[in-house]
C-alpha positions in Angstrom: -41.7 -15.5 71.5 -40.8 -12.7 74.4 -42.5 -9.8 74.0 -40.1 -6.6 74.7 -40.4 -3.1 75.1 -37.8 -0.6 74.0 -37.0 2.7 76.1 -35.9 5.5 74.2 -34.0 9.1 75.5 -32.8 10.8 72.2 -30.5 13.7 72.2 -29.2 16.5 69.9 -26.4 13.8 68.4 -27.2 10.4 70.3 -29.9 7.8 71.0 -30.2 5.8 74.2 -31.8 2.6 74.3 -33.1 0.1 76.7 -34.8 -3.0 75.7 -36.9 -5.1 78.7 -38.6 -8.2 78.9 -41.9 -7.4 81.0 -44.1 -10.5 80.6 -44.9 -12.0 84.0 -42.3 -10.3 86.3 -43.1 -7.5 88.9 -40.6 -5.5 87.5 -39.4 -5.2 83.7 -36.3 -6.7 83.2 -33.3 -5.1 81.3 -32.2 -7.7 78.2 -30.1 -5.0 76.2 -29.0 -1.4 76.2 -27.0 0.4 73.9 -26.4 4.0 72.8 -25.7 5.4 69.2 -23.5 8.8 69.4 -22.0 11.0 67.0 -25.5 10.9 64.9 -24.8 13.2 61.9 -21.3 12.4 61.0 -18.9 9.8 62.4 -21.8 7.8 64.2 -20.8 4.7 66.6 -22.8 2.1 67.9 -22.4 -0.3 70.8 -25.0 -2.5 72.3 -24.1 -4.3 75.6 -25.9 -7.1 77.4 -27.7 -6.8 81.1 -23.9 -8.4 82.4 -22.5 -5.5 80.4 -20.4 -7.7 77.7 -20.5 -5.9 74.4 -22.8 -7.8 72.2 -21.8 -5.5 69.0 -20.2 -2.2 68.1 -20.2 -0.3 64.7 -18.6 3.0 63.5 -19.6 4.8 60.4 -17.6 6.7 58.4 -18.0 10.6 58.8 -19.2 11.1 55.5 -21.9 8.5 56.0 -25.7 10.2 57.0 -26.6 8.8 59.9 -28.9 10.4 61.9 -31.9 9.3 64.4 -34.2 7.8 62.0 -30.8 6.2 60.1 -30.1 4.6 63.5 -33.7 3.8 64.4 -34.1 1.7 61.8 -30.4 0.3 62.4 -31.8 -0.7 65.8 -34.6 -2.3 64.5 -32.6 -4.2 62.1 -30.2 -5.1 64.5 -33.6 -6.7 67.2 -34.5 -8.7 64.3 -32.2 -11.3 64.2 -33.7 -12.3 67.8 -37.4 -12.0 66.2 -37.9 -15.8 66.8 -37.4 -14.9 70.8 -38.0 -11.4 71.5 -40.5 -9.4 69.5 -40.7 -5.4 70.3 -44.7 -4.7 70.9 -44.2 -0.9 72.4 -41.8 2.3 72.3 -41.7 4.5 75.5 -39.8 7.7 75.1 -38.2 9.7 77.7 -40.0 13.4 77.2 -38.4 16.9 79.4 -41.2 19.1 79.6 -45.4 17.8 79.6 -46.3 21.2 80.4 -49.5 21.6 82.9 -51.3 19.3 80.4 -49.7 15.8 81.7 -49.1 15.0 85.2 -48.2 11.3 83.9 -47.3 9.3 81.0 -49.4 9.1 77.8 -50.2 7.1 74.9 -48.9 9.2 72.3 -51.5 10.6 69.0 -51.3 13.4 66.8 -53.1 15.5 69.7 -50.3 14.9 72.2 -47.8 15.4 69.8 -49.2 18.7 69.0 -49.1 19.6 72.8 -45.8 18.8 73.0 -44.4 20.4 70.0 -45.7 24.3 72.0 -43.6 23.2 74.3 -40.7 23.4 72.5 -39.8 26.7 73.4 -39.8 25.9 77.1 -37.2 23.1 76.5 -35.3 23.8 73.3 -32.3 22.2 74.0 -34.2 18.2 74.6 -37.8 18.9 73.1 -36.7 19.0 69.9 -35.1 15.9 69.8 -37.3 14.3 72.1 -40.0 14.6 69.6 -37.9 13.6 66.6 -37.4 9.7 67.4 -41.4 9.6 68.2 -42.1 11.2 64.6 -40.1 9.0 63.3 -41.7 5.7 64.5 -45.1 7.0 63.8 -44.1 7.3 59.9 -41.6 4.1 59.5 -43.5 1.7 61.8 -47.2 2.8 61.9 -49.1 1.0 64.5 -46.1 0.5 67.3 -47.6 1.9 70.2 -45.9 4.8 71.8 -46.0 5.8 75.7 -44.0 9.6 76.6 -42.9 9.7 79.8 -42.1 13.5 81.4 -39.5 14.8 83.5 -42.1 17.5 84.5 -44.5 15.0 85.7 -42.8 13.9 88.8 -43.2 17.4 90.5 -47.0 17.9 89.8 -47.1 16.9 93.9 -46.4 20.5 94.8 -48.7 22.6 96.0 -49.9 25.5 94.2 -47.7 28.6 96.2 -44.1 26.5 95.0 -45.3 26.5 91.8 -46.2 30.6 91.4 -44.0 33.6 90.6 -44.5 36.5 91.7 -45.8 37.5 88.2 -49.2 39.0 86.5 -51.9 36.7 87.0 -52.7 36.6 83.0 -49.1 34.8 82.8 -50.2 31.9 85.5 -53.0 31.8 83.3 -50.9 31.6 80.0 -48.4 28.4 82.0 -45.7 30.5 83.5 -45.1 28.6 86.4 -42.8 26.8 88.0 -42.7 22.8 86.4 -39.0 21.4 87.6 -37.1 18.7 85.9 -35.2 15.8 86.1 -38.5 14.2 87.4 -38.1 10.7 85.9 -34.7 10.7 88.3 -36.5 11.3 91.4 -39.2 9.2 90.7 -36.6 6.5 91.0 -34.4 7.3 93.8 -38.3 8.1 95.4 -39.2 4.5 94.8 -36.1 2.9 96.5 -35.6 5.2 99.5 -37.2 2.5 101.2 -34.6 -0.1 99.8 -31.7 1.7 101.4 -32.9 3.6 104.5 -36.3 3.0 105.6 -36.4 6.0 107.5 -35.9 8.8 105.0 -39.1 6.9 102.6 -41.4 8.7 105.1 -38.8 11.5 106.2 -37.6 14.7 104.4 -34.8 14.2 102.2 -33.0 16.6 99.7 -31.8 15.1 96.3 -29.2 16.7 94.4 -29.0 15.2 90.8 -25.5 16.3 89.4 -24.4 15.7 86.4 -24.2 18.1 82.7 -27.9 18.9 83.7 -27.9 19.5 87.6 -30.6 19.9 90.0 -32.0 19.8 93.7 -35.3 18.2 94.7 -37.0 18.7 98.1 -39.3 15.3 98.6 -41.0 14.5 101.6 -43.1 11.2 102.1 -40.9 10.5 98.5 -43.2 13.2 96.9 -41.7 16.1 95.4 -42.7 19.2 97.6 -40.1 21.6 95.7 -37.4 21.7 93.5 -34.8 23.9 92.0 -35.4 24.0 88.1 -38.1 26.1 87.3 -40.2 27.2 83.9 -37.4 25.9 82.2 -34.7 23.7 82.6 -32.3 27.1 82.9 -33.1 27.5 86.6 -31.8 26.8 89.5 -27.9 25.3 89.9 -25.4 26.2 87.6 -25.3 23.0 85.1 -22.3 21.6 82.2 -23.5 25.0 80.1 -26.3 26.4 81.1 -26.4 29.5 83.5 -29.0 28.4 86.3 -30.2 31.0 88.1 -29.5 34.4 87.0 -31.3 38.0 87.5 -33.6 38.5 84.7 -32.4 41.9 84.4 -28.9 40.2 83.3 -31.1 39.2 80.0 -32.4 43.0 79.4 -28.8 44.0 79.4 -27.7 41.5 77.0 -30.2 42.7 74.7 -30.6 46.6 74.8 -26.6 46.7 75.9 -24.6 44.4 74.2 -27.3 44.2 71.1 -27.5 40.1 71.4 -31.1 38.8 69.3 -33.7 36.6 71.3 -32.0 33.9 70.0 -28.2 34.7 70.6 -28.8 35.9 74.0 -31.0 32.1 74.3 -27.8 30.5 73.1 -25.3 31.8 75.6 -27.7 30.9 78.6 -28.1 27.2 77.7 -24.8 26.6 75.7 -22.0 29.1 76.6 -22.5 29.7 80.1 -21.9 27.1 83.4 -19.0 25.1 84.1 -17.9 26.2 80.5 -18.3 29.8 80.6 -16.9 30.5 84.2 -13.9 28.4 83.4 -13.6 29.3 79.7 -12.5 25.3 79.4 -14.9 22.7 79.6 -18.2 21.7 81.1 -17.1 18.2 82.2 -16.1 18.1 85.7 -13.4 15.5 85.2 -11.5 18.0 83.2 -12.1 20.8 85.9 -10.6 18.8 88.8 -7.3 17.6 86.7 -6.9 21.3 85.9 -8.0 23.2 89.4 -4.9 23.0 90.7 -3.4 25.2 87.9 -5.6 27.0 86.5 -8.0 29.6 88.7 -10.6 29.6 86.5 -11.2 26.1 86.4 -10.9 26.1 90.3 -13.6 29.0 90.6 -15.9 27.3 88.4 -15.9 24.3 90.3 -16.3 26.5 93.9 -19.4 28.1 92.1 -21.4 24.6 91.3 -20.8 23.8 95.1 -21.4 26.8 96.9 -25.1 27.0 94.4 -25.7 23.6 95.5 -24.8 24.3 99.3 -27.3 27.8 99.4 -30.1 25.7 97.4 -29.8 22.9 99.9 -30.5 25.4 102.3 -33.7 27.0 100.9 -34.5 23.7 100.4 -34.5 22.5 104.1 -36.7 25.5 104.8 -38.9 24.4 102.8 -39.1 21.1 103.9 -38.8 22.0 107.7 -35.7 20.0 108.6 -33.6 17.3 107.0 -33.5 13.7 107.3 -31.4 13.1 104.4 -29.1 13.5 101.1 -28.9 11.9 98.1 -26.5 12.2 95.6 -27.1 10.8 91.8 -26.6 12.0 88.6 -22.9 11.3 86.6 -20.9 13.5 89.1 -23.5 12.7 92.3 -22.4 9.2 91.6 -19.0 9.2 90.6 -17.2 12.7 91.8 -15.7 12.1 95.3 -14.4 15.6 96.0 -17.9 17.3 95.0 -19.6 15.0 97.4 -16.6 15.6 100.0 -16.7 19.8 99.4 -20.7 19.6 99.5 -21.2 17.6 102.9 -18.0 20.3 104.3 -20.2 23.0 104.0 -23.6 20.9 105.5 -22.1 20.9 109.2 -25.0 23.1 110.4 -27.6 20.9 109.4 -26.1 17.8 111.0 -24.0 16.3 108.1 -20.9 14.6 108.5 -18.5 12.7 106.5 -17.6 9.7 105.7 -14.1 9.6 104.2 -13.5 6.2 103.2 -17.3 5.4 102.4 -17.4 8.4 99.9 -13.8 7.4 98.5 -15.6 3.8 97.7 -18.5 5.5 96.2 -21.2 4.5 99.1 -23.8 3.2 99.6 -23.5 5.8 102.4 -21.1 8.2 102.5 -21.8 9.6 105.8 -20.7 9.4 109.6 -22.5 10.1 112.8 -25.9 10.1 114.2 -27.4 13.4 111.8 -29.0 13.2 108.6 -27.7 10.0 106.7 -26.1 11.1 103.3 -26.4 8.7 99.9 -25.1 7.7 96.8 -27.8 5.9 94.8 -27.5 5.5 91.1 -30.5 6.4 89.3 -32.2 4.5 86.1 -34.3 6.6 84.5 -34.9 4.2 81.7 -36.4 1.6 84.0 -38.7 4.8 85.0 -40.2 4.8 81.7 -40.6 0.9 81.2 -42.4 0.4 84.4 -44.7 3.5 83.1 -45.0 2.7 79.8 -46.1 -0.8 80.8 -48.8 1.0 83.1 -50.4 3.1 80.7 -50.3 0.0 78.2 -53.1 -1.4 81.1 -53.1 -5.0 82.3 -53.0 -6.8 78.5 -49.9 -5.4 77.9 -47.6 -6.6 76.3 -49.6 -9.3 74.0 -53.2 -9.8 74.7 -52.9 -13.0 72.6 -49.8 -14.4 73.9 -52.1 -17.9 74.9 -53.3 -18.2 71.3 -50.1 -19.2 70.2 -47.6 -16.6 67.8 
């Protein structure tokens, strides 16, 4: 019998899973993955093999509650029929913030729990339901260990001065700093620089993560040395719905002018502002581009995400001291051709040139010349949290009595 880990990124309506053989290979090994969406009414299911043939796919009826622990145990159900080959022997969870207290994955206990839950407020749009599937496994299968893995954790290679605001001293004290995000991402693309340009694993690249939740990171030597999200995951570029940077004073006036509460003013930051609220239409880019040529709004939203991420690229390459390199991941890094094409436009005076038929077949490398090289790398940040939940799980992992016989 296989032991097998399962990786787990939960969201407000979904679950994500990965499951991965780990016994004996240098790097764990994806067997399944599979996602469950619409959680609360009108669930689906689909579970695909590592070839990406659809093993099985399920949808319940909308009356029918299914929620995370409904299709936790659904999943469970579903891995044992293959009990007599693969057995699951740890859980590790894909966490957004760790806060100052973990600069790298942990065995989850009541104690870390409790940590994380103050975070909460930090990250209320993926703490929440971060947490929930953890909780959840702690009461319905006691004894499965459980590893969280942070986006925050990546960044902790900063140095103290990219971390501060320009704030009272008591509020350093209290945590208000700058964390960053997105840091399971970067500690992938960080790990296979190396496989796809030698040069930029010990150079300074940029990073631009694009997707619903979008953000730059600055790495040099593939350690993070800034980023663009800060004490939240509100900062920084404008994202599918939430405002990125914006002039705090914009949140007094929403409060004392037009009257919003703490919490409404909370909810049009994260949810109502973006690609949504510029365009008043969506927050998915594919829906922006089929409608920019008709509709302004749509057009200027799209112009905004671009010319954010062109000024942030900037700051960034002060901060690093020069470029070597670009990397685009993330759902529209990856897979938007005209973002990639209107980004690198605007890059010309740091030495970045296109590719046209590269970036029209999606890379490897989308650019031309002898200036920095610019990317297209998928990430995986499920594979992020196998390989660190099998570290913290030490050497015995995954079955210390595997050679006894099972």
């Amino acid at each position: 019998m296989m032991p097998v880990l399962i990786v787990l990124n939960a969201g407000s309506s979904s679950l994500k899973f990965q499951v991965y053989d780990v016994v004996d290979t240098a790097e764990p090994l994806l067997v399944w993955k599979g996602l469950y969406e619409g959680l609360g009414g009108g669930a689906h299911f689909v579970v695909k093999a590592n070839d990406g043939r659809i093993l099985e796919e399920r949808t319940w009826d909308a009356g029918e509650q299914v929620g995370h622990e409904e299709a936790l145990m659904h999943l469970v159900a579903w891995l044992s029929q293959f009990r007599d080959e693969r057995r699951p022997v740890a859980i590790g969870h894909r966490v957004v913030h760790g806060g100052e207290a973990f600069s790298g994955p942990v065995l989850v206990n009541d104690a870390v729990i409790e940590t994380l839950e103050a975070l909460v407020p930090l990250a209320p749009l993926h703490q929440p339901h971060n947490l929930e599937p953890i909780r959840i496994v702690r009461r319905r299968l006691p004894g499965m260990p459980q590893v969280a893995c942070f986006d925050t954790a990546f960044h902790q290679s900063q140095s103290d001065i990219a971390t501060l605001f320009a704030l009272p001293r008591e509020m350093r004290e209290r945590g208000v700093r700058r964390y960053g995000f997105h840091g399971l991402s970067y500690d992938y693309i960080s790990s296979v620089l190396q496989d796809n340009d030698p040069r930029l694993a010990k150079g300074r690249v940029i990073v631009a993560h694009l997707g619903n939740g979008a953000s730059l990171c600055a790495l040099h030597k593939a350690a993070s040395i800034a980023t663009t999200m800060g004490f939240s995951a509100l900062d920084g570029l404008p994202m599918g719905t939430r405002c990125g940077a914006v002039d705090a004073g914009v949140v007094f006036f929403m409060l004392r002018e037009m009257k919003l509460s703490p919490e409404e003013a909370e909810r049009v930051l994260y949810t109502k502002s973006g690609l949504l609220g510029v365009s008043g239409l969506s927050n998915d880019m594919r829906v922006l581009r089929s409608k920019a040529g008709s509709d302004p709004d749509a057009r200027r939203a799209i112009d905004l995400f671009v010319y954010r991420i062109q000024r942030e690229i900037g700051s960034l390459v002060a901060a690093l001291g020069g470029l070597d390199g670009l990397v685009f991941t993330g759902g529209i890094g990856e897979n938007d051709v005209a973002t990639r094409a209107e980004v690198i436009a605007g890059l010309a005076w740091a030495g970045l040139s296109l590719d046209e038929v590269a970036n029209r077949a999606g890379g490897p490398r989308v650019s031309a010349g002898s200036g920095p090289a610019a990317w297209v790398i998928p990430t995986n940040e499920e594979l992020v949290i196998a390989r660190q939940t099998r570290s913290v799980l030490g050497p015995s992992y995954p079955d210390p009595h595997r050679n006894q016989g099972d």
